[in-house]
N, C-alpha and C positions, 0 to 999 in steps of 0.2 A: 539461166540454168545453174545450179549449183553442183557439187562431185558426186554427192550421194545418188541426184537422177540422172548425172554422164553414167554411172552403173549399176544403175536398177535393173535389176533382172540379172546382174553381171555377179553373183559375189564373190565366184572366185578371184575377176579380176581387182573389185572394188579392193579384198586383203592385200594382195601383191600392191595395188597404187597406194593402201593406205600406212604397207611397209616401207615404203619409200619413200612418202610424203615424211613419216615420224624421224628418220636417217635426218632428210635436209632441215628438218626443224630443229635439231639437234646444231645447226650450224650458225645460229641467227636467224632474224626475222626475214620474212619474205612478201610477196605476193602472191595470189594465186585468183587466176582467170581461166573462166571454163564457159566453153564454145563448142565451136565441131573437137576443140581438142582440150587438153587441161594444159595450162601451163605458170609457172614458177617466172618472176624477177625480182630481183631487186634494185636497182641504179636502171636495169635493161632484163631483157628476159634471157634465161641462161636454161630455161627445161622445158620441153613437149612432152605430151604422154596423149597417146591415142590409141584404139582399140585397134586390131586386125585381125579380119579373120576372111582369109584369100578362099579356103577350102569350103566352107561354110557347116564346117564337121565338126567345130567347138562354138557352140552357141555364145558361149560364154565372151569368146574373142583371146585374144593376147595383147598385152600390153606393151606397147614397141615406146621407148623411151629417145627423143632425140636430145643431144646435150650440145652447148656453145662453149668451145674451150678455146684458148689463148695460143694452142698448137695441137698439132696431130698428137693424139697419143693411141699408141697399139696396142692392142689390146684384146686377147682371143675372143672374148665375150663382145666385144664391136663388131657390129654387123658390117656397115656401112662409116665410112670418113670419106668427107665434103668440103676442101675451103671454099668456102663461100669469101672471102676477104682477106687484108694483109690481118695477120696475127689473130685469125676467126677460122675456127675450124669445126665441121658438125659431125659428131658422132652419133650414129644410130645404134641403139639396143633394145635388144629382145628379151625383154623379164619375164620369162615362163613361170618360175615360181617363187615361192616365200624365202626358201634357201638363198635365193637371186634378190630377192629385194634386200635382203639384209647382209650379202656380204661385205666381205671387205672390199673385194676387188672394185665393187658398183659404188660403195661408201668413195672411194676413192675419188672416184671420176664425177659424183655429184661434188663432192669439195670441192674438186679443181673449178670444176664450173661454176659454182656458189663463189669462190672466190674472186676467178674472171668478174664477172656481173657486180662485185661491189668495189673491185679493186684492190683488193687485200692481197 
């Protein structure tokens, strides 16, 4: 499966993941694997991106981004933190819209974790 049929039928959500994707490509090279979910690595994988839609009132779905970072970071837009391991920690987010895929705050937190994943 490749991105474009993970959201056929999806476009709003397809803009929001494709402003996201353009943010981490901005950061160096990557990976990118798409299954039940879409995910980002580089050395290791460091980004999930999967549709939700609990209510079944936005056809479309919402795009919940999970990220792999090196420490808790808090952060009102994180939905959910998880350490999953020593110095591994999983931050869930909820990217409702285009304003969200391209701020600073999400720019930020895709870095850290781009970073995590190659070492830098």
């Amino acid at each position: 499966m490749d991105v474009e049929r993970y959201f056929e039928g999806k476009p709003q959500a397809g803009e929001i993941f494709d402003a996201v994707y353009e943010q981490v490509r901005s950061f160096g090279p990557f990976d990118v694997s798409v299954g039940s979910q879409i995910s980002f690595g580089v050395d290791r994988k460091f980004a999930w991106f999967w549709l939700y839609n609990v209510t079944k009132k936005n056809p479309n779905g919402i795009l919940h981004l999970m990220l792999r970072l090196d420490a808790r970071r808090d952060d009102p837009h994180v939905r959910n933190i998880m350490q999953v391991g020593v110095n591994r920690w999983n931050h869930q987010i909820v990217i409702r819209t285009i304003r969200d895929a391209r701020s600073a705050w999400l720019r930020k937190l895709l870095k850290a974790a781009y970073e995590f994943a190659t070492g830098a």
